[in-house]
VOTI-735722 format. One record per residue (C-alpha): x negated, y, z. Coordinates in steps of 0.25 Angstrom, whole numbers, plus 2048, in hexadecimal, padded with zeros to 3 digits. Layout:
! VOTI-735722
+-----+-----+-----+
:   u :   v :   w :
+-----+-----+-----+
:   X :   Y :   Z :
...
+-----+-----+-----+
END
This chain:
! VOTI-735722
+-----+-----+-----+
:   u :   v :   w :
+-----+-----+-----+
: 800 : 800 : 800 :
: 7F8 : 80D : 7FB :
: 7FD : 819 : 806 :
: 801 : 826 : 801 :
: 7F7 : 832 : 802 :
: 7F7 : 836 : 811 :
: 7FA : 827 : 815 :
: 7EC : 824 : 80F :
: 7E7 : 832 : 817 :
: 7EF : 82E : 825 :
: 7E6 : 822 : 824 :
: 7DA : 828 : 81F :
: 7DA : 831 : 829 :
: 7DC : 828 : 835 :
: 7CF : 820 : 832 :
: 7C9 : 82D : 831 :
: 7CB : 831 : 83F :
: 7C6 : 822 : 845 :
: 7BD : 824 : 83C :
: 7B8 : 833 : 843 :
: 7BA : 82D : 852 :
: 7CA : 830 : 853 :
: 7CD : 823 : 857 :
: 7DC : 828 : 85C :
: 7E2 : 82F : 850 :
: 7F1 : 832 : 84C :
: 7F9 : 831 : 83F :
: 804 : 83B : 83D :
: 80E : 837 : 832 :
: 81D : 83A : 831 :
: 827 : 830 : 831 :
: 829 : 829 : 821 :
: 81B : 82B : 81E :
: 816 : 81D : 820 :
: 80F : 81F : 82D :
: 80F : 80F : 830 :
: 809 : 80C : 822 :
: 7FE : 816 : 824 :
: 7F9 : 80F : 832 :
: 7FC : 800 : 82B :
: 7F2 : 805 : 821 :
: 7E8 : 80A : 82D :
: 7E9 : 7FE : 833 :
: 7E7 : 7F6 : 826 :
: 7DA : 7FC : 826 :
: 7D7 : 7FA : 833 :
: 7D9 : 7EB : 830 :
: 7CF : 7EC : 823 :
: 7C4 : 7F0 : 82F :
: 7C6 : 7E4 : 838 :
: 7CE : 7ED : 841 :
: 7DB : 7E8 : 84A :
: 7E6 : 7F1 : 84C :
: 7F1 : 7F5 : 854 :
: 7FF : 7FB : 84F :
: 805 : 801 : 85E :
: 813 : 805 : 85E :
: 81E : 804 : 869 :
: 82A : 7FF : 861 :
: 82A : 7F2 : 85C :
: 830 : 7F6 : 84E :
: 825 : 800 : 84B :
: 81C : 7F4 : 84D :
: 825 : 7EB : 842 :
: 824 : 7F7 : 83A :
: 816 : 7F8 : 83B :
: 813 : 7EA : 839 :
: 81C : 7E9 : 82C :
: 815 : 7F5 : 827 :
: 808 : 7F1 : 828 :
: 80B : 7E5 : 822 :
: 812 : 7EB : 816 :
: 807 : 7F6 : 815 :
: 7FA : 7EF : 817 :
: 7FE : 7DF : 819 :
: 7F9 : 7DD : 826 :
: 801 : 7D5 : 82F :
: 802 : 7DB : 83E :
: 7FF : 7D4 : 84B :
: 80B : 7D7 : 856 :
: 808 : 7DB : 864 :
: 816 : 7DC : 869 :
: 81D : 7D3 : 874 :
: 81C : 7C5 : 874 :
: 811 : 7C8 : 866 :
: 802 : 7CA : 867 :
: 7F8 : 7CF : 85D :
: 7EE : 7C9 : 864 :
: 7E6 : 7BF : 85C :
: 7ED : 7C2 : 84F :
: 7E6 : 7C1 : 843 :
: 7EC : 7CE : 83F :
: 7E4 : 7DB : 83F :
: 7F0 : 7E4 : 842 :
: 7FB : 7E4 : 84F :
: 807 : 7EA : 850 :
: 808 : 7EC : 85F :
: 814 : 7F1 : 869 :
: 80D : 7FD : 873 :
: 817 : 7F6 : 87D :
: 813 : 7E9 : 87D :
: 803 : 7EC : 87B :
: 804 : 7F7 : 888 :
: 806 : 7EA : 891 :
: 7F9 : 7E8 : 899 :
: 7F9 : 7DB : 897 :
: 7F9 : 7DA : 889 :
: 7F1 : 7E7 : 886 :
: 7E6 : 7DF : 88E :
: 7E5 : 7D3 : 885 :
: 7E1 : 7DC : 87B :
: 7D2 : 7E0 : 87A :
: 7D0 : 7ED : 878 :
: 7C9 : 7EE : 86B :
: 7D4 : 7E5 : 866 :
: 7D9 : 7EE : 85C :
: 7D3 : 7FA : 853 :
: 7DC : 803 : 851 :
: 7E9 : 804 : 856 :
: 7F5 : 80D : 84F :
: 800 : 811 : 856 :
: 80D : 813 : 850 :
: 816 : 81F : 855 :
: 80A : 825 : 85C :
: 811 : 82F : 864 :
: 815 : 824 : 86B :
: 806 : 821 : 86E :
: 804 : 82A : 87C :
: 80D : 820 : 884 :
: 805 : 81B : 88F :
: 80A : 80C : 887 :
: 803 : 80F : 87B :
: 7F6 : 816 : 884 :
: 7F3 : 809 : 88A :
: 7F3 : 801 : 87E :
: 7EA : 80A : 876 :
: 7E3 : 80B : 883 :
: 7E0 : 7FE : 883 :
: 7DB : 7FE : 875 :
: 7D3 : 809 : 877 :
: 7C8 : 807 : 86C :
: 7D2 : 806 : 860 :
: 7D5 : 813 : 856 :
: 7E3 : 816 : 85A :
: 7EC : 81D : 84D :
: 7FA : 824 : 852 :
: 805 : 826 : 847 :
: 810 : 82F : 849 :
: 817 : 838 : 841 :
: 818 : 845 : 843 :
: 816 : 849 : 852 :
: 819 : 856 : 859 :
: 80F : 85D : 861 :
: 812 : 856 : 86E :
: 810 : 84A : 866 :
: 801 : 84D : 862 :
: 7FD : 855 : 86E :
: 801 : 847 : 875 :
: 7FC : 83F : 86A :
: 7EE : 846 : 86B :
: 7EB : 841 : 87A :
: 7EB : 834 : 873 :
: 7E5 : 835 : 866 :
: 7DA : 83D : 860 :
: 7DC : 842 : 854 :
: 7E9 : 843 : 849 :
: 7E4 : 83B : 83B :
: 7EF : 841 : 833 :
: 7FC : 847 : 834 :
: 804 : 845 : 826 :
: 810 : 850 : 829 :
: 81E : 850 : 826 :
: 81F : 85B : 81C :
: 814 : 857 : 814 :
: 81A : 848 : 814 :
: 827 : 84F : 80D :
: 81F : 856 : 802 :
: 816 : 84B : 7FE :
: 825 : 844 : 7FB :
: 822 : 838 : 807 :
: 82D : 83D : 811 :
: 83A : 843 : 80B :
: 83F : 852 : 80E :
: 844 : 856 : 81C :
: 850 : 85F : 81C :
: 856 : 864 : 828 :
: 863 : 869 : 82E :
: 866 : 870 : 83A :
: 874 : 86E : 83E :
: 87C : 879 : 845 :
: 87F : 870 : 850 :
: 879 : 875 : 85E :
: 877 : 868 : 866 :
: 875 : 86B : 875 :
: 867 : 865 : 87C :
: 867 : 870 : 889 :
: 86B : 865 : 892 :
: 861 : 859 : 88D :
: 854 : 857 : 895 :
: 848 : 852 : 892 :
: 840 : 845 : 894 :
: 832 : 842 : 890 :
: 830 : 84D : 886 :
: 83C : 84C : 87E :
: 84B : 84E : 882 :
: 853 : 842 : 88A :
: 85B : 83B : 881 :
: 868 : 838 : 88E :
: 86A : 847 : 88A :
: 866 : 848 : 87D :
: 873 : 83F : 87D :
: 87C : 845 : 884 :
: 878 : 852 : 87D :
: 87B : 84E : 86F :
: 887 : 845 : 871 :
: 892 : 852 : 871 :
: 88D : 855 : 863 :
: 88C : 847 : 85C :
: 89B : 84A : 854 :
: 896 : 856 : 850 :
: 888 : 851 : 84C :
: 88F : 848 : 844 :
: 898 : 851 : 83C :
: 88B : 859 : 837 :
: 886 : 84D : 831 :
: 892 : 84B : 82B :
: 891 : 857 : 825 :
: 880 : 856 : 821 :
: 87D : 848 : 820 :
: 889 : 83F : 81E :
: 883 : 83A : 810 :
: 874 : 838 : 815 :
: 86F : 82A : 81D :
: 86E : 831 : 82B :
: 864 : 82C : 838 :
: 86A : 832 : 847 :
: 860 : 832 : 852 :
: 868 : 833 : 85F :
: 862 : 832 : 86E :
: 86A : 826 : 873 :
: 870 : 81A : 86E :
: 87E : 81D : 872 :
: 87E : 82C : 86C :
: 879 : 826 : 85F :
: 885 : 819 : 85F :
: 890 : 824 : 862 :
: 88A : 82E : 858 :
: 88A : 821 : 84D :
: 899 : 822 : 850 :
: 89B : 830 : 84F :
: 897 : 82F : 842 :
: 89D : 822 : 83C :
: 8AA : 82C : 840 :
: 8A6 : 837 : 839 :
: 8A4 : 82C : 82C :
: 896 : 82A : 82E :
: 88E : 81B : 82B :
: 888 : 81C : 839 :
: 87F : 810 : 840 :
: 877 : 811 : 84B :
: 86C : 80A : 851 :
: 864 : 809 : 85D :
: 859 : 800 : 865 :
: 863 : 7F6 : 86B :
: 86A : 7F3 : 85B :
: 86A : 7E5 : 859 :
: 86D : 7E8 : 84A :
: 863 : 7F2 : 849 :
: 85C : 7ED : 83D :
: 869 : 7EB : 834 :
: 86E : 7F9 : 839 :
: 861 : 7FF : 834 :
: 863 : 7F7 : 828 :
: 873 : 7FD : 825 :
: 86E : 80A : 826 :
: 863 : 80A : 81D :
: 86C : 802 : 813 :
: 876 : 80D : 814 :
: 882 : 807 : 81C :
: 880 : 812 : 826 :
: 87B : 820 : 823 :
: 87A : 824 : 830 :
: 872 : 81F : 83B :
: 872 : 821 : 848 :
: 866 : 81E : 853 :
: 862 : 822 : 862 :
: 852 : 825 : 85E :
: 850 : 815 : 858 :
: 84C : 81A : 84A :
: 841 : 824 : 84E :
: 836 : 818 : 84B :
: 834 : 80E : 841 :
: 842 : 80E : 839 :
: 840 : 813 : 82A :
: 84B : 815 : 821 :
: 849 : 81F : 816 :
: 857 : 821 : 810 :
: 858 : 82B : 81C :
: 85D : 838 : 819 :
: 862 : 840 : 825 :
: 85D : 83E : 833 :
: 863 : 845 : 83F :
: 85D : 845 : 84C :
: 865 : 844 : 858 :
: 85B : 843 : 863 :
: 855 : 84E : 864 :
: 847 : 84F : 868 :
: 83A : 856 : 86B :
: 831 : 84C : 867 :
: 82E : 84E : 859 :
: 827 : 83F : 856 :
: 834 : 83B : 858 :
: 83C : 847 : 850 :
: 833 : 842 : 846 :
: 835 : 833 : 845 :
: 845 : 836 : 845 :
: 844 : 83F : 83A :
: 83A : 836 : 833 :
: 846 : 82A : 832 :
: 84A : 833 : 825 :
: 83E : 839 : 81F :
: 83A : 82D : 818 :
: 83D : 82D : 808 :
: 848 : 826 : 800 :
: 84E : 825 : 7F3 :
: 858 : 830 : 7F1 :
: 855 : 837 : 7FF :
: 853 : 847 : 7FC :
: 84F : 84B : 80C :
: 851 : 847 : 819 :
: 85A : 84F : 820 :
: 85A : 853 : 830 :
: 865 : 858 : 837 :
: 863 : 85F : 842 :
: 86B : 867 : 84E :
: 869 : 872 : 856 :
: 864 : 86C : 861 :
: 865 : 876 : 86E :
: 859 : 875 : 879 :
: 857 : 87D : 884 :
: 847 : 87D : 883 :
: 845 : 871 : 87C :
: 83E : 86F : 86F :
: 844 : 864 : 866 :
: 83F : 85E : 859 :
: 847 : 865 : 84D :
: 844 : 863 : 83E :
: 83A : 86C : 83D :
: 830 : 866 : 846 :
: 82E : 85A : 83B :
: 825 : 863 : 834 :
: 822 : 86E : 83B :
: 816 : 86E : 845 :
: 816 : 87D : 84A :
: 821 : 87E : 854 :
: 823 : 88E : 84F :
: 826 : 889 : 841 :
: 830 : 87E : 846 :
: 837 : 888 : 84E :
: 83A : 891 : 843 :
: 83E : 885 : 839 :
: 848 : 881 : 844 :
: 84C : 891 : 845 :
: 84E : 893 : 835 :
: 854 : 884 : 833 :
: 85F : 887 : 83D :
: 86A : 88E : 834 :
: 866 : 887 : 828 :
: 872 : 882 : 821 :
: 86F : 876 : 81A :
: 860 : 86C : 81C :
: 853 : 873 : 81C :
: 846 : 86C : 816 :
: 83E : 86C : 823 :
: 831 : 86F : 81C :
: 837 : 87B : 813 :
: 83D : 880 : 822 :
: 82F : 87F : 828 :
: 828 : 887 : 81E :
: 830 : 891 : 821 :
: 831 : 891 : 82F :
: 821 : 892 : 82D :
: 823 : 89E : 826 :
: 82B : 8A4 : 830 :
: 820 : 8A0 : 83B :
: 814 : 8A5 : 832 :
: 81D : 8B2 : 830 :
: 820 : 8B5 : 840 :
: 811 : 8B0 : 843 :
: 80B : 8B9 : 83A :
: 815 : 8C5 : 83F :
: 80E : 8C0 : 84D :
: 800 : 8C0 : 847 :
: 800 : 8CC : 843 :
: 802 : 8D4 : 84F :
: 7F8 : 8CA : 856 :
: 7EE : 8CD : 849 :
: 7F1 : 8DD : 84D :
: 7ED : 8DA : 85C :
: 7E1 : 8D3 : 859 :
: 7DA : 8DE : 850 :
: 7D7 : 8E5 : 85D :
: 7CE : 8D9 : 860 :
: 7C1 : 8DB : 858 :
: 7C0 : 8CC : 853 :
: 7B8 : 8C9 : 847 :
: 7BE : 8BB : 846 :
: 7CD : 8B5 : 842 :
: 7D8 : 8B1 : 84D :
: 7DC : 8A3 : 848 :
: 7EB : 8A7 : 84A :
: 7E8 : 8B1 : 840 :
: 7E1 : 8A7 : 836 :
: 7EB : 89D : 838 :
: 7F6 : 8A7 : 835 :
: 7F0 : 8AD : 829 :
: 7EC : 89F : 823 :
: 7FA : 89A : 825 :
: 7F5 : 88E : 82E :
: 803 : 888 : 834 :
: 7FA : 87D : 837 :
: 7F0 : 886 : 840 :
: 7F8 : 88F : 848 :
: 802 : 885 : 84C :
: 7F6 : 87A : 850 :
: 7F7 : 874 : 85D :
: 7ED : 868 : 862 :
: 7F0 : 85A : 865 :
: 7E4 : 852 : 868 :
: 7DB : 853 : 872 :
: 7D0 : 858 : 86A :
: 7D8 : 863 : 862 :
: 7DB : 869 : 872 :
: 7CD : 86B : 874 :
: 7C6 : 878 : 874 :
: 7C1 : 87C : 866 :
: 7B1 : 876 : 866 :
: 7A6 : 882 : 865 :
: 7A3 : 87D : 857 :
: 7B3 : 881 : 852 :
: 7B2 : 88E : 857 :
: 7A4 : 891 : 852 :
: 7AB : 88D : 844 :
: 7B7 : 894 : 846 :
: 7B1 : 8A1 : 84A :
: 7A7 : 89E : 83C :
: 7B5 : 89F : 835 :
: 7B9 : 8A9 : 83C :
: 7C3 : 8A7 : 845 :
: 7C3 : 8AA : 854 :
: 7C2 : 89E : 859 :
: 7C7 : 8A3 : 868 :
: 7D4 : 8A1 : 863 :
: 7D3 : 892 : 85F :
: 7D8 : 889 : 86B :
: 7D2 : 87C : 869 :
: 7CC : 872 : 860 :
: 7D6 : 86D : 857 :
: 7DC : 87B : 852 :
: 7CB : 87F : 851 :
: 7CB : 872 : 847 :
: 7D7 : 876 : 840 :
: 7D2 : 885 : 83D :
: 7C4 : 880 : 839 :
: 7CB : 875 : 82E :
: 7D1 : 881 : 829 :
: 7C7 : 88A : 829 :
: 7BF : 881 : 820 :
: 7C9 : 87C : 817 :
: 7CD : 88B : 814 :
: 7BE : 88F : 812 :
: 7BC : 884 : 808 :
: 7CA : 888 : 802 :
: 7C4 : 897 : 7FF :
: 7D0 : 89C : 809 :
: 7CE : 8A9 : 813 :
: 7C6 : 8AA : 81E :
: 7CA : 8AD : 82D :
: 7C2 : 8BC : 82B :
: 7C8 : 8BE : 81D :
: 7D6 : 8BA : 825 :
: 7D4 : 8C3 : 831 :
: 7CF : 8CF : 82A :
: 7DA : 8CF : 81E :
: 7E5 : 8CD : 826 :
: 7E0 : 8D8 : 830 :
: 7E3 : 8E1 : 824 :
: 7F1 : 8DD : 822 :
: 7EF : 8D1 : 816 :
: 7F9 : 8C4 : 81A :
: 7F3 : 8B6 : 819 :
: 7E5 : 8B9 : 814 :
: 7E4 : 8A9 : 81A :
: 7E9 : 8A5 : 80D :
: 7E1 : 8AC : 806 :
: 7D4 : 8A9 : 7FE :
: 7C6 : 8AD : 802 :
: 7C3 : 8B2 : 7F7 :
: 7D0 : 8BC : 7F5 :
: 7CD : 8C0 : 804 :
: 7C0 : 8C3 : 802 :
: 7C3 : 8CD : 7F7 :
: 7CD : 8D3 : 7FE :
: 7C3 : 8D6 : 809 :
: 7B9 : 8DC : 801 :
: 7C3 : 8E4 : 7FA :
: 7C7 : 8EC : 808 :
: 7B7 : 8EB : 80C :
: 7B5 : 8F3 : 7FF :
: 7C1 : 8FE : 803 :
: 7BA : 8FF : 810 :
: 7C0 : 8F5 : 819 :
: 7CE : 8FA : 815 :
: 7D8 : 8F2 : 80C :
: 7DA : 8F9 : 7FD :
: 7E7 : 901 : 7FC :
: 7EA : 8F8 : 7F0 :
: 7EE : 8EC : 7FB :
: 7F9 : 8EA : 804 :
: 7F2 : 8DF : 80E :
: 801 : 8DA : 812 :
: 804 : 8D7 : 803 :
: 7F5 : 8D4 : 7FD :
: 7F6 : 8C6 : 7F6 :
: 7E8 : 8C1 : 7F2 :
: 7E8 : 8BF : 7E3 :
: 7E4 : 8B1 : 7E2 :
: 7F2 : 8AF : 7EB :
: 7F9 : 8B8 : 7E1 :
: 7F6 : 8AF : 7D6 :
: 7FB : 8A5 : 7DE :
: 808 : 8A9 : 7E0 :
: 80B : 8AC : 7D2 :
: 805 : 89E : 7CD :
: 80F : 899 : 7D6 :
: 804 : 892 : 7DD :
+-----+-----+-----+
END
């Protein structure tokens, strides 16, 4: 099986960081992307070098999963640790194995420690449990490889006590335009469903009250779908079994083709099967479908559980991102869910990674009328940010000319260059928190940037990568930045050198003073010029 292009670059990329000393990295891929036949492919090659390996996971479905992957993908045949089975003496190289029955003491002792390798571990925002700590504990020696999709900030800030560095990150978006996810669109409901009243229990809201909470509105809930998805295959995640049974009948009233299905369903498989052979179109679930259930055809997902955690936001929306024939977009309806204090995940936190721009997507979505493309609503809720920052960097510019500095702010520069990435960075592993070493802030203050400004190491790391890829693209400097924008010219970072540089001896030659012929807060270089009317 050949792997598409950033398939063959996850995987790339993970041996690189063995390779450099990293041996606990992480895999970041969205839900639909093929994230289990990317690691069947790592362990494949593992394999090739002699090497034994461990697939973790704490469901015994992602474990069949993986297993009937990897065999499909690479044709190895998986060893079980699991129950009443053992790997142990198997002739096969790879073992699926169940984090609950591998934590026992007892078994975890009969296992040397060098046993295995590597070890992958499926759903690696699981992986901070004190369960899954003692087995990779235990196997202390091994390269250990985390896959998850996208995870939140909490998520990674969590993630990078554990593991060392992030191998590659394939993001939504990006996914959606290389044409291997289909379009998100999104609909908020003017429907205002009342959260003051529920609490909170380990991070994310108690689902008792989530239940209670949402059942006044389960007759009204279904009458908009009546009117927005009655003729689309439908996935309901609710918080409890019995919410998500009573809102299945709800809806068969309303002339719905409800099912639901739950962890105590002895007809499971064959409901599962109904649904995806279109007996049903909508089905019903109380947060059994986040993992290890694919069915393309889906088309609209709604999600009735609301919930801070964004790995999970994700996996629900990811049950309908994957492609199919006919199937134009996804949609995602979503309600006005009212919180005192609390954050929730909302559509736009699927793509956006800077909790400013999410706010305002959520802000200009709110009185749309009919679905929004989630990556059309987040370039211009970007546009709105850069706008109000740039209002605020402009008086902070005007404060700091008082200061007699010779060498660029990085909010400046990352403002001027447009750097979404830059200003809304924030560390995850343990080595991105440290202070910024003496060696990045000689090099920083060689580029000209005032390095007094820069917090720690990873933001240090991510300025100097771009400071070098924009020297080698013939892009501005810091000083040409500071300088031209002092004198009233906007987004002199995406400018060339070259054009800067003539600019500036242009007003050296007028005495320091820009020639009356130019209006700084309307100059374009001409190379953009020439741009803009190619069309380019």
């Amino acid at each position: 099986m050949e792997l598409r292009p950033y398939q063959q670059a996850a995987k790339d990329s993970v041996f690189h960081e063995w390779h450099t000393g990293n041996k606990r990295t992480l895999l970041v891929l969205p839900t639909g992307t093929g994230k289990t036949i990317v690691f069947a492919k790592i362990a494949e090659e593992c394999v090739k070098n002699g090497e034994r390996v461990l697939i973790l996971a704490h469901r015994g479905e992602l474990l069949e999963q993986a297993a009937d992957k990897i065999r499909k993908a690479t044709g190895l045949i998986c060893a079980t640790e699991k129950a009443e089975q053992s790997c142990l003496g198997s002739w096969y190289r790879i073992a699926v194995g169940s984090v609950q029955s591998l934590q026992r003491e007892k078994r975890l002792n009969r296992f040397d420690e060098n046993y295995f390798n590597s070890i992958i571990i499926d759903e690696a925002h699981h992986c901070i449990s004190d369960g899954y700590q003692k087995v990779l504990q235990h196997f202390d020696n091994a390269n250990v490889l985390g896959v998850t999709a996208t995870p939140d900030r909490g998520d990674m800030k969590n993630l990078g006590e554990y593991f060392q560095s992030l191998a590659y990150e394939y993001k939504l978006p990006q996914a959606i335009r290389d044409g291997f996810l289909c379009p998100i669109k999104a609909l908020t409901i003017p429907l205002k469903l009342d959260l003051t009243k529920v609490g909170m229990q380990s991070g994310d809201f108690k689902v008792g009250d989530l239940d209670t909470a949402l059942d006044p509105y389960l007759e009204q809930i279904a009458d908009e779908m009546l009117q927005h998805c009655s003729d689309r295959k439908t996935v309901v995640f609710l918080p409890l079994i019995k919410t998500s049974q009573k809102f299945k009948d709800i809806l068969n009233s309303k002339g719905f083709k409800a099912t639901e299905v739950n962890g105590t369903s002895e007809d499971r498989a064959e409901v599962l099967e109904d649904f995806e052979n279109d007996k049903y179109n909508v089905l019903c679930n109380s947060m059994l479908l986040t993992e290890g259930w694919d069915c393309p055809s889906v088309d609209c997902v709604i999600v009735l559980r609301p919930t801070k955690v964004r790995s999970l936001y994700s996996q629900m929306v990811g049950r309908g991102t994957r492609l199919s024939p006919g199937k134009k977009e996804l949609l995602l309806l979503d309600f006005l869910w009212m919180t005192e204090k609390h954050e929730l995940c909302r559509p736009a936190h699927l793509i956006c990674t800077n909790p400013e721009v999410a706010d305002k997507m959520i802000e200009n979505m709110k009185d749309a009328a009919c679905p929004i493309d989630i990556e059309e609503a987040e370039q211009q809720a970007e546009t709105d940010v850069v706008a109000q920052r740039e209002e605020a960097l402009a008086k902070a510019l005007a404060e700091m000319k008082n200061r007699k500095r010779k060498l660029v702010d990085p909010l400046q520069f990352e403002m001027s260059i447009q750097a979404e990435d830059l200003s809304g960075y924030v560390p995850s592993f343990g080595w991105e928190m440290s202070p910024p070493s003496d060696k990045q802030l000689a090099a920083l203050e060689k580029f000209g940037i005032f390095p007094d400004e820069v917090g720690n190491a990873g933001k240090a790391k991510m300025l100097l990568d771009r400071l070098n890829k924009r020297r080698d693209e013939g892009l501005t400097t810091p000083k040409q930045i500071r300088f031209l924008e002092g004198r009233g010219f906007q987004h002199v970072g995406t400018w060339r050198f070259e054009d800067a540089r003539k600019l500036i001896d242009r007003i050296a030659a007028n005495s320091w003073r820009v020639p009356h012929d130019i209006a700084p807060n309307k100059y374009t270089p001409e190379h953009k010029e020439a741009m803009a009317y190619a069309g380019w």
